[in-house]
N, C-alpha and C positions, 0 to 999 in steps of 0.2 A: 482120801485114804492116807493114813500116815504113812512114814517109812519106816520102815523095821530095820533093825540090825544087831549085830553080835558083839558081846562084849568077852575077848580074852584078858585075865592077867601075863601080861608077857614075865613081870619077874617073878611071878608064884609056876606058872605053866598051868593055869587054869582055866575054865571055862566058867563066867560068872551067867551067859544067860545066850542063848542063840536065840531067842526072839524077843529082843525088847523093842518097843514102840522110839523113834525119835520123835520131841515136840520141837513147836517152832517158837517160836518169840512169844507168845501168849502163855502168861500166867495161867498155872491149870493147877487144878487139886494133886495131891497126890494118888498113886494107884489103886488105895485104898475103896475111893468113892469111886462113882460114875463121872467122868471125864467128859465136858461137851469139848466136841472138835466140830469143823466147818459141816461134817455130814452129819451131825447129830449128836446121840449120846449113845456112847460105848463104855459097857463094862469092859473090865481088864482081867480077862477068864483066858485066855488060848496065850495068852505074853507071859514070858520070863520076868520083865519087868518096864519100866517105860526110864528113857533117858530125858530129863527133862534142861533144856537151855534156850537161853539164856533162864536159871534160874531164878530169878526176882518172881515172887510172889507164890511160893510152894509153901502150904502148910500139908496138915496132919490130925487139925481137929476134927471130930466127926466122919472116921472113916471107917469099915466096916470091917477091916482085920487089922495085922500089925506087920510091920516092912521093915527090911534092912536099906537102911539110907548111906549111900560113899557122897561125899563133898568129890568133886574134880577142879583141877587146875585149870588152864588153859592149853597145858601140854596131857590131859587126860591121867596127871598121876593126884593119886589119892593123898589128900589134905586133909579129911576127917570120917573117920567110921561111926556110925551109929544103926547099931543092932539090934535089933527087936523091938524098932519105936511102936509103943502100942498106942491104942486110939488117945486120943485125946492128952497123951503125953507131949510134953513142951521140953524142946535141949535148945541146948545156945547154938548158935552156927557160928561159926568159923569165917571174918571176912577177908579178904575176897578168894570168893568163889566163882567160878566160869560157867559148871554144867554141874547137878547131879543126878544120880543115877538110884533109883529105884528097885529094890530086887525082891522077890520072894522071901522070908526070913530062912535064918541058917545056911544063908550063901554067904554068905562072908566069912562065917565061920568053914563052910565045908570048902569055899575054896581057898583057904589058909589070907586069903589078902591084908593086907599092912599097910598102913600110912606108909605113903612112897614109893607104893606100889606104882609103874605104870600099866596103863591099860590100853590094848587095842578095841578101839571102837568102828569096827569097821560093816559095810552090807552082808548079805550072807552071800554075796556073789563074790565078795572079795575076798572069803573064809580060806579059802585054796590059795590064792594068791600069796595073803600075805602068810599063813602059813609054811607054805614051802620057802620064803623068804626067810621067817624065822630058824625054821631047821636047818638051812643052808648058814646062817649067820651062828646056830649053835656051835655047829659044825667043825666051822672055821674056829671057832675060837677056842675047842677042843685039841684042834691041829696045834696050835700056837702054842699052847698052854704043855702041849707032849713036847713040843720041837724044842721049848724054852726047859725042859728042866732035862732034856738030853743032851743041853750045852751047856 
């Protein structure tokens, strides 16, 4: 079984997919087709979208709908957008890249994201965590932002 996990923008405050698939080191299709993993083949029907890394060997030819594709960093911020890759469409990538991330089409658009975007990529068990961590760090830096311009 894969691992699942959540993908926030922390600088848009978006939610880009609360269940995407993580892969592992094997080159795999993207989410378009059918996906062999160690237990078999899996369509990509009940996921947001699949994270796939180390990236090496992701195409697009031959898949059965159309996906918003983000390039990631190695610090998970967005290097390059491509939106509404349809089947058998070909774009240049962007090198180097670390992981990408695969999403339903018009995620990208609806959750405003941008080159330079960073993202958290975290389990859904860590969705609470580091979210209170975020709010608490908005927080503070609202305090700061009043106390500095009341001096």
């Amino acid at each position: 079984m894969m691992p699942t996990v959540c993908v926030f923008n922390r600088t848009r405050e978006s939610f880009l997919c609360l269940s995407a698939l993580a892969t592992g080191t094997a080159p795999v299709p993207s989410m378009g087709v059918p996906v062999w993993f160690r237990n078999g083949l899996r369509k990509m029907t009940g996921e947001d979208g699949i994270w796939l890394m180390p990236s090496a060997g992701v195409y697009n030819v031959g898949t059965q709908f159309p996906v918003d594709r983000l390039y990631l960093d190695r610090g998970n911020r967005v290097i390059q957008l491509v939106e509404h890759l349809d089947p058998l469409q070909i774009v240049q990538v962007r090198w180097p890249h670390a992981s990408v991330l695969e999403v339903r089409t018009r995620t990208i658009h609806s959750s405003r994201t941008r080159v330079g975007d960073e993202l958290l990529i975290c389990s859904p068990e860590d969705v609470q965590m580091q979210w209170e961590e975020f709010r608490g760090e908005k927080a503070w830096r609202r305090q700061e932002v009043v106390s500095c311009s009341r001096g």
